[in-house]
C-alpha positions, 0 to 999 in steps of 0.5 A, a space after each residue: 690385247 684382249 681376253 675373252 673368258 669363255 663360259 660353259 652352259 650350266 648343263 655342262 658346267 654343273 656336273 663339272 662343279 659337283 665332280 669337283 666338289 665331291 673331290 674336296 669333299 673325299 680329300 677332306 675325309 681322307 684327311 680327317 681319317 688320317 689325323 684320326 688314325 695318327 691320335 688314335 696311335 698317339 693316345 695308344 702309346 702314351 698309354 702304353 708308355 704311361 706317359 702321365 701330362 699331371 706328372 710331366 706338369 708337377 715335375 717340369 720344374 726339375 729340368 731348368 733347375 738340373 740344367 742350372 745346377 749344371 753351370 754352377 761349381 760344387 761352392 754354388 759359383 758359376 762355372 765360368 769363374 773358376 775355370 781350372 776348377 771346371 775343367 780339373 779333369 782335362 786331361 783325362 778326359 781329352 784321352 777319352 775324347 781322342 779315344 772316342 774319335 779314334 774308335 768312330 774313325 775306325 768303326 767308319 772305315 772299316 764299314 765303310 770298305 764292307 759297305 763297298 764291297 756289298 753296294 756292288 752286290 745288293 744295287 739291282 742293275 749291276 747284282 751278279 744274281 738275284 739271291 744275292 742281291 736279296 741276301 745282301 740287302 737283308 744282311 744291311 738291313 740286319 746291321 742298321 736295325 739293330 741299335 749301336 748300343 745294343 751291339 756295342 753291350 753283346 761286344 762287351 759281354 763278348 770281349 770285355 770292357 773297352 774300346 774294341 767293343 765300341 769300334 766293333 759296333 760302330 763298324 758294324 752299324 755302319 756297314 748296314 747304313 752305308 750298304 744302303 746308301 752306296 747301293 742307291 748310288 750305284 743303282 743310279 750311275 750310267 751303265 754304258 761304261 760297265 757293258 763297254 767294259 763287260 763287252 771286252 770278255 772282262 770278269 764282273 769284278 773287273 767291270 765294277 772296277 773300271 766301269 762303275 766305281 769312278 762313278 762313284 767314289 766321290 758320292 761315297 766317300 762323301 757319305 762315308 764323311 757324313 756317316 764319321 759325324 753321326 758316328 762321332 756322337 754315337 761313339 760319346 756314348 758308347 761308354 754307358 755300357 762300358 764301351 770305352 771312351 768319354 761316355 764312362 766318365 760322362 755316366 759316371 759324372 750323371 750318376 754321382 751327381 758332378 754336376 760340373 764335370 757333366 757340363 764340363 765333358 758336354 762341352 768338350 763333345 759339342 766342340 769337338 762334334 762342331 769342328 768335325 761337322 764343319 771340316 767334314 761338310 766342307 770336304 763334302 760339299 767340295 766333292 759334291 762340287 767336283 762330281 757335278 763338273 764331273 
């Protein structure tokens, strides 16, 4: 089979060229302007920042030498040769760790079934008002812009030392992240069932009951999984404002120089955070799964 390429005269060919070169060459320039404007506003921070290449060049040499004095015991020993002497705090610190998990559990679920509650308020389609929709919205974007730790030291000023301020802190920044996300997800769902639940003389609440959270549910409790794990690691370091769990003695360790104890409290983090990550995946991937059958 044969093919014929057909040629344009250059009378209409040439325009057509120029148009396209005139393209590449706008693109180019809108490409060039923007890596402009994104080194203009990187040399603008580092100046605000002070950040200073010579000193970053004369002090680089102070981050490999602090992460190997981190594996080595207080007798300049690996700590790998003594591991009674690494680990000689275990006990105290697996109490923080259960602490710290227990204070993301409860911060993650009590979140959560507030981000429920306004999901169904803040999602356009299903919103009973509007000034409700943009109240709700505004108050998620509240919770989530203002960093954990930030609550976590006005909860401490407020209640005092432990763990309650960490809890009240991870709840509440989890409320404004999980909002926006169950919000997304009920905007997306298939709104025949609430109006044949609507159709019925039912109350709002009732047709967000019956018609829109079992559509929902497994994608929210798999971002509620999801949220658990950043929450985690959020939590170990609640206690560098006094927020209870690892974190204290992890500050504590940083400050006084325990080397040792520092790597030793880092690994028991990155375990634990490694074992909730693998079995909340698999929870969630497997929830994926059954909503995609669904």
């Amino acid at each position: 089979m044969s093919t014929h390429v057909v040629r344009l005269p250059e009378a209409q060919l040439q325009p057509l060229l120029a148009a396209y070169e005139a393209s590449v060459r706008t693109r180019r320039w809108h490409t060039l302007l923007i890596l402009a404007c994104v080194a203009v506003a990187m040399v603008l921070a580092s100046v605000s920042a002070e950040v200073s290449l010579p000193k970053l060049a004369e002090n680089i040499h102070r981050f490999p030498s602090y992460i190997v004095r981190l594996f080595h015991l207080e007798n300049g020993q690996p700590v790998w040769t003594d591991i009674g002497e690494w680990f000689w705090g275990i006990g105290r610190w697996t109490r923080l760790l259960v602490e710290t998990l227990l204070m993301a559990y409860v911060g993650t679920l009590l979140g959560a079934l507030g981000a429920v509650a306004l999901a169904f308020l803040a999602a356009a389609n299903v919103a009973p008002g509007r000034w409700l929709r943009i109240v709700a919205r505004r108050f998620c974007e509240l919770c989530r812009t203002v960093p954990e730790l930030v609550f976590a030291l006005v909860f401490v000023i407020a209640f005092g030392l432990g763990p309650m301020a960490g809890v009240l802190a991870v709840a509440i920044h989890t409320l404004g992240a999980l909002g926006k996300l169950f919000a997304e997800v009920v905007e997306n769902i298939d709104m025949k069932p609430v109006e044949g639940v609507s159709a019925t003389g039912a109350s709002w609440h009732v047709a967000m009951r019956y018609g829109a959270l079992p559509q929902v549910v497994s994608n929210f409790v798999s971002y509620a999984l999801l949220r658990f794990e950043i929450n985690v690691r959020g939590a170990a370091v609640m206690g560098f404002v006094g927020a209870g769990g690892i974190g204290q003695d992890l500050i504590e360790a940083i400050r006084k120089f325990y080397y040792s104890d520092v790597s030793a409290i880092l690994v028991m983090i990155l375990v634990t955070v490694a074992v909730i990550d693998t079995l909340t995946s698999r929870v969630r991937h497997r929830l994926i799964g059954l909503e995609g059958k669904s």
